[in-house]
N, C-alpha and C positions, 0 to 999 in steps of 0.2 A: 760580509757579516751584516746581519740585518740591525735596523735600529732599534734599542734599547726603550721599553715603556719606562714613563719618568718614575713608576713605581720601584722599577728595578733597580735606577739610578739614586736613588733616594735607598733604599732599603743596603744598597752596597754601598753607599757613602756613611752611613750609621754603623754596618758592620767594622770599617774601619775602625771608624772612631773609636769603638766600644774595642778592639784588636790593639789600637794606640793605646789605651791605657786612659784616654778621655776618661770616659765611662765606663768604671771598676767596677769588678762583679760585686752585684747587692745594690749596685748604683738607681736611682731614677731617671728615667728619660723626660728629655722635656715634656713639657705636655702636648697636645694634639695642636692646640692653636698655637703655642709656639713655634711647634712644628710647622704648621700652615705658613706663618707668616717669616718663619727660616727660608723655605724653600719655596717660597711663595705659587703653594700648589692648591686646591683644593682638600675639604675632609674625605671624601674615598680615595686620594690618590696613598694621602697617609696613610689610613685602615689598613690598604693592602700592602704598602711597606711593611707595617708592623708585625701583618698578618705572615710575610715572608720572613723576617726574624724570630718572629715565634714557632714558624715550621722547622725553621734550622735549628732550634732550642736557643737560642741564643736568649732571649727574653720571655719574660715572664708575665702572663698582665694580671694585676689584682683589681677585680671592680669596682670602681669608685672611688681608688686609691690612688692606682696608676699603671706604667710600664716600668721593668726592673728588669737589670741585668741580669742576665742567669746566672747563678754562682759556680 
């Protein structure tokens, strides 16, 4: 199996979360820098986490607002 971009790893560890029950639909996601310094990655590694949850629907992003669980 080939190795996993940490984007991947990151964007499937939040899908969890948001599966647990963590992060209830309608919910806020941390923010970008909390993010960063969560998983102590870079801001494009994030972006494309999020961009991976949002292609799955799973999240929602409101500009200037934030990232929200899909209901």
């Amino acid at each position: 199996m080939p190795p996993r971009y940490r984007y991947e790893q990151i964007a499937d560890d939040l899908a969890a979360r948001i599966a647990s029950g963590e992060f209830p639909p309608g919910s806020k996601l941390p923010s970008r820098r909390e993010l960063i310094k969560h998983y102590e990655v870079t801001e494009p590694v994030i972006d494309r986490a999020m961009q991976v949850l949002r292609i799955k629907g799973m999240t929602e992003t409101l500009p200037g607002v934030g990232v929200f669980v899909a209901e």
